[in-house]
C-alpha positions in Angstrom: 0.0 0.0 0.0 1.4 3.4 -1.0 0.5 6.7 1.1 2.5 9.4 2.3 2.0 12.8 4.1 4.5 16.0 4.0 3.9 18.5 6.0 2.6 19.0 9.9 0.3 17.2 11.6 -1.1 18.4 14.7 -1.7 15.7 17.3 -5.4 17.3 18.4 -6.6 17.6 21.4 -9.8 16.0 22.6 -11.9 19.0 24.3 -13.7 18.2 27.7 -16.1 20.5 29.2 -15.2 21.0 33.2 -16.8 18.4 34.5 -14.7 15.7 32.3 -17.3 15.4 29.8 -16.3 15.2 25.7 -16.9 18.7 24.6 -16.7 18.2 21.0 -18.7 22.0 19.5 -15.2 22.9 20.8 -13.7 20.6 17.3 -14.8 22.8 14.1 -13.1 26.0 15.8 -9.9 24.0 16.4 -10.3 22.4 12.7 -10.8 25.7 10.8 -7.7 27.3 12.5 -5.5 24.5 12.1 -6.4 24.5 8.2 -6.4 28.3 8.1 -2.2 27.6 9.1 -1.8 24.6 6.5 -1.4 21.6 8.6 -1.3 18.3 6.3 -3.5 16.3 8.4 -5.2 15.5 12.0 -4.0 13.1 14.7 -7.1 12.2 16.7 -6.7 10.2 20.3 -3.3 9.6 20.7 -1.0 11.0 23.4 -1.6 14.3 23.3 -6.0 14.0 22.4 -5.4 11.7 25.9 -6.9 8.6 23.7 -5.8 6.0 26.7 -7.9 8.0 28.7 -11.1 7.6 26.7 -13.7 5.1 26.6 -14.1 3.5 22.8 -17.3 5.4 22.8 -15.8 8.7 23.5 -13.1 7.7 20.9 -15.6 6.8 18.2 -17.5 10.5 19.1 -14.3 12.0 19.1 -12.9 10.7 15.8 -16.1 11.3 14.0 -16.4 15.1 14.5 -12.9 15.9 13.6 -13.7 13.8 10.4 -16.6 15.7 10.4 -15.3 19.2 10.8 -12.2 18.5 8.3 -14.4 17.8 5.5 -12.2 16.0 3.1 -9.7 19.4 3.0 -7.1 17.0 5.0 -6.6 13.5 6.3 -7.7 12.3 9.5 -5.5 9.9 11.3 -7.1 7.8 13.5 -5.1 6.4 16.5 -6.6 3.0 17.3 -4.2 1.7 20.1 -5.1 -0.2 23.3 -4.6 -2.5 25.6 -7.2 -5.0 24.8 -6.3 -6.3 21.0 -10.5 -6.9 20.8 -11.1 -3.1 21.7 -8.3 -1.7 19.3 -9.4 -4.0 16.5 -12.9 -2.8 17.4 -11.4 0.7 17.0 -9.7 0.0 13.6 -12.7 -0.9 12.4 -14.8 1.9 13.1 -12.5 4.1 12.0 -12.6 2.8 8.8 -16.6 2.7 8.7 -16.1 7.1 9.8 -14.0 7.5 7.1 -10.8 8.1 8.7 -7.9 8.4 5.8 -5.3 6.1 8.4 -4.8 4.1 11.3 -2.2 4.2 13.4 -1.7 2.4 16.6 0.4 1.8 19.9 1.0 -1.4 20.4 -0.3 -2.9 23.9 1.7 -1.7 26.8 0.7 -3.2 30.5 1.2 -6.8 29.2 3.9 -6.0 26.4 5.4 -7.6 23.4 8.5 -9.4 24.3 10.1 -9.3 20.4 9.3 -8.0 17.2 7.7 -10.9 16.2 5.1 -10.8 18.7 4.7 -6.9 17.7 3.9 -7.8 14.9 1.4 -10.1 15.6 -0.3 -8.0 17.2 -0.9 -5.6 14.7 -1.9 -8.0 12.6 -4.6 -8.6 14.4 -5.7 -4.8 14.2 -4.9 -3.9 10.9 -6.8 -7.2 9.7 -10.2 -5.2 10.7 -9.6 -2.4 8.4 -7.7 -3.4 5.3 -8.7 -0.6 3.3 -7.0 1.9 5.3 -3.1 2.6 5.5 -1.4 2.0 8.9 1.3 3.7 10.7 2.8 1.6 14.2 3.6 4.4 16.7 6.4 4.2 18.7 6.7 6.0 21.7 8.5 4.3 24.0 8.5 6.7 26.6 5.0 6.3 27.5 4.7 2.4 26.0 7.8 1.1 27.8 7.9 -1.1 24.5 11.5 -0.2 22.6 12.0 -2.8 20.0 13.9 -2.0 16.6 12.3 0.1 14.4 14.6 -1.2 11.8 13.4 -4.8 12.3 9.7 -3.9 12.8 9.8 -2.2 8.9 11.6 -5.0 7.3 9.7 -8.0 9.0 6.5 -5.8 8.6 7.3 -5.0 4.9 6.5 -8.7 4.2 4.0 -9.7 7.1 1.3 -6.2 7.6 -0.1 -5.5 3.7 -1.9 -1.8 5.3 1.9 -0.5 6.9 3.1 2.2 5.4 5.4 3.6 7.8 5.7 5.1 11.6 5.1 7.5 13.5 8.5 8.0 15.2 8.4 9.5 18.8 11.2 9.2 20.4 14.7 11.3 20.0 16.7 8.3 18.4 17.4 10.0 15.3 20.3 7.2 14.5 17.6 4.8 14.3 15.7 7.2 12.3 17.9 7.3 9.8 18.2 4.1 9.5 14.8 3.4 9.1 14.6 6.3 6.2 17.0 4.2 4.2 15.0 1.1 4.0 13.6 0.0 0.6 14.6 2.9 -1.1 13.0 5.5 1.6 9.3 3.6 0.7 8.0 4.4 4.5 6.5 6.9 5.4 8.3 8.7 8.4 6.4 10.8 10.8 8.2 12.2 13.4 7.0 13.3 16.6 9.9 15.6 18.5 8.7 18.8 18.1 12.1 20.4 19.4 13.7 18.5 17.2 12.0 18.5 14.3 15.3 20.1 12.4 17.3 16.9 12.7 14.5 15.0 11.8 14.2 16.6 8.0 17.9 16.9 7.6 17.9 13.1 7.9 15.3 13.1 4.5 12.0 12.7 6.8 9.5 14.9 5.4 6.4 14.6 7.9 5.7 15.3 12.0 3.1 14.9 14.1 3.1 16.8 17.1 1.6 18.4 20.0 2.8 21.9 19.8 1.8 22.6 15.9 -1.8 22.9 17.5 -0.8 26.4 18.6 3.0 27.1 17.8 1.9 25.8 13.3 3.3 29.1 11.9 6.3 28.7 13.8 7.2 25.1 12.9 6.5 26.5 8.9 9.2 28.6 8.9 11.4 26.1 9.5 10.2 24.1 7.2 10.4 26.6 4.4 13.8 28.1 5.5 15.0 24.3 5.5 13.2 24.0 1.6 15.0 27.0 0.5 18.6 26.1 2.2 18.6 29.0 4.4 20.0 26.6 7.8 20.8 29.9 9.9 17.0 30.8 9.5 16.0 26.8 10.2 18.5 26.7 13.1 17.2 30.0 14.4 13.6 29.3 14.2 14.2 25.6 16.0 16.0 27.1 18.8 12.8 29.0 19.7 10.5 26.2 19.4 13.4 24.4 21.9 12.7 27.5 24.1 9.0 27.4 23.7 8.8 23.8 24.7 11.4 24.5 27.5 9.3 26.9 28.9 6.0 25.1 29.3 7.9 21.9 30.5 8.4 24.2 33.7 4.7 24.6 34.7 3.7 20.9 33.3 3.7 18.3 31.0 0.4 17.5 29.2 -1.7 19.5 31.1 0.7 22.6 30.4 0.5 21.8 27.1 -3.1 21.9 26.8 -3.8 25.4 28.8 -2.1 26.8 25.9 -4.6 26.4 23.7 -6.9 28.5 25.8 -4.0 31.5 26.0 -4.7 31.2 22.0 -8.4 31.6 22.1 -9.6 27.8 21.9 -10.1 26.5 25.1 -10.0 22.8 25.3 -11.2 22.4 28.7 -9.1 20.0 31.6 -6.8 16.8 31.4 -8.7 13.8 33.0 -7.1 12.3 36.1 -4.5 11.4 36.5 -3.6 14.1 34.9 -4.1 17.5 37.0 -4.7 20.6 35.3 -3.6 24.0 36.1 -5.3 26.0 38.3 -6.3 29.6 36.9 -2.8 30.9 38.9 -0.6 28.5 37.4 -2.4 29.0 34.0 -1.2 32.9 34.3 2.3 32.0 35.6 2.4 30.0 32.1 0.7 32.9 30.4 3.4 35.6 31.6 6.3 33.0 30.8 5.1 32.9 27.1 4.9 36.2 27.1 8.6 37.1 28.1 10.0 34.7 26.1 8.0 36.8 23.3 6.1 33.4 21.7 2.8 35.0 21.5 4.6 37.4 18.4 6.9 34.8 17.2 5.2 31.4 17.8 1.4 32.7 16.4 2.7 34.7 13.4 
């Protein structure tokens, strides 16, 4: 199966109102703005739209207004991952009935695959429910705890997973990276998902990311991109270093939660975290506010 994305790819959020309930009128605003900067595509439920946190219900809502609200104008990936095989083959499968454009998926993480082999049974099993629909394995192993060769999982995948097309790449490895862009003539598709790094990342040949921060910070991570097209590296190099500071500075007040209150500091408020995750409290949300601000990322990370 061929498919391939350039470009961004915001990892969306999944708005909640206050009370922990989906809040999804809050979708087409965060759709329309995302388009209005050019993204290539959506990420819906993975890390960052706190998927693992969902119910499948809430997942199948979820995906189906962001297909909704894009329209067709640009693909919808739908992150199907879980730690039941049944429920993320459940997931697969709806996604392809909503119409998303791909599939991507963690693989299961409590009780974990001991080997490649076994990974790859495993996503057999979830890419067997939609076969029209091309699939991306994401590796984060961060989060998963799951850190098998990427290397491996392409070339034994190549011959065993018809719908794989390529990865999306979260973790800082860019060795293995590279590695992986050299397979088969650079056939996979290679999404990467370190925002701060995303510089090394196309200077390796990758040519698609998926991230958390091009929900609010996409005009930012397009200059780089372009300078990098147009081989004007001081400009890249410049640009990257302020997305290093950006995601510096919000690392100080949080993580995921952190994250998230920025999109209400850009006028699209996508309500809490659920628990575990805490969210900030309206003090800590104008501590992160006035750090932004000095560092200047309102000017330079919105325009």
């Amino acid at each position: 199966m061929n498919y391939y994305i350039r470009g961004l790819v915001p990892a969306v959020y999944t708005p909640l109102q206050a009370d922990g309930r989906l809040n999804l009128e809050q979708v087409g605003p965060i759709v329309e703005q995302l388009i209005q900067e050019q993204v290539a595509g959506l990420f819906v439920c993975g890390s960052t739209g706190e998927g693992a946190s969902l119910s499948s219900e809430e997942r199948h809502l979820t995906l189906e207004a962001y297909i909704e609200a894009a329209a067709g104008r640009v693909p919808v990936i739908a992150h199907v991952g879980h730690n039941s095989l049944a429920e993320a083959q459940a997931l697969a499968a709806h996604a392809q009935r909503a119409g998303a454009a791909a599939i991507a998926a963690t693989p299961p993480s409590y009780f974990k695959p001991a080997s490649v082999e076994v990974l790859i049974d495993c996503l057999a099993q979830i890419t067997a429910e939609a076969p029209e629909l091309p699939f991306y394995y994401y590796h984060i192993p961060g989060m998963t705890g799951v850190n098998l060769s990427m290397v491996e999982l392409l070339r034994q995948g190549s011959e065993r997973l018809p719908t794989l097309v390529g990865l999306k790449y979260s973790a800082s490895t860019i060795y293995e990276l590279q590695l992986c862009a050299g397979l088969e003539a650079g056939r996979f598709n290679l999404l990467f998902g370190s925002d701060e790094m995303l510089l090394s990342a196309l200077c390796i040949g990758v040519q698609g990311a998926v991230g958390t921060t091009y929900n609010f910070a996409a005009p930012l991570f397009q200059r780089i991109i372009s300078a990098f097209e147009r081989n004007d590296m001081a400009e890249a190099q410049r640009c990257q270093g302020l997305a290093a500071l950006m995601v510096a500075t919000i690392l100080k007040h949080g993580v995921q939660p952190a994250f998230k209150a920025v999109m209400a500091l850009i006028g699209l408020d996508c309500g809490p975290t659920r628990l575990p995750l805490v969210g900030l409290t309206p003090t800590q949300r104008e501590a992160l506010r006035q750090d932004l601000e000095n560092i200047g990322f309102f000017e330079w990370g919105r325009s």
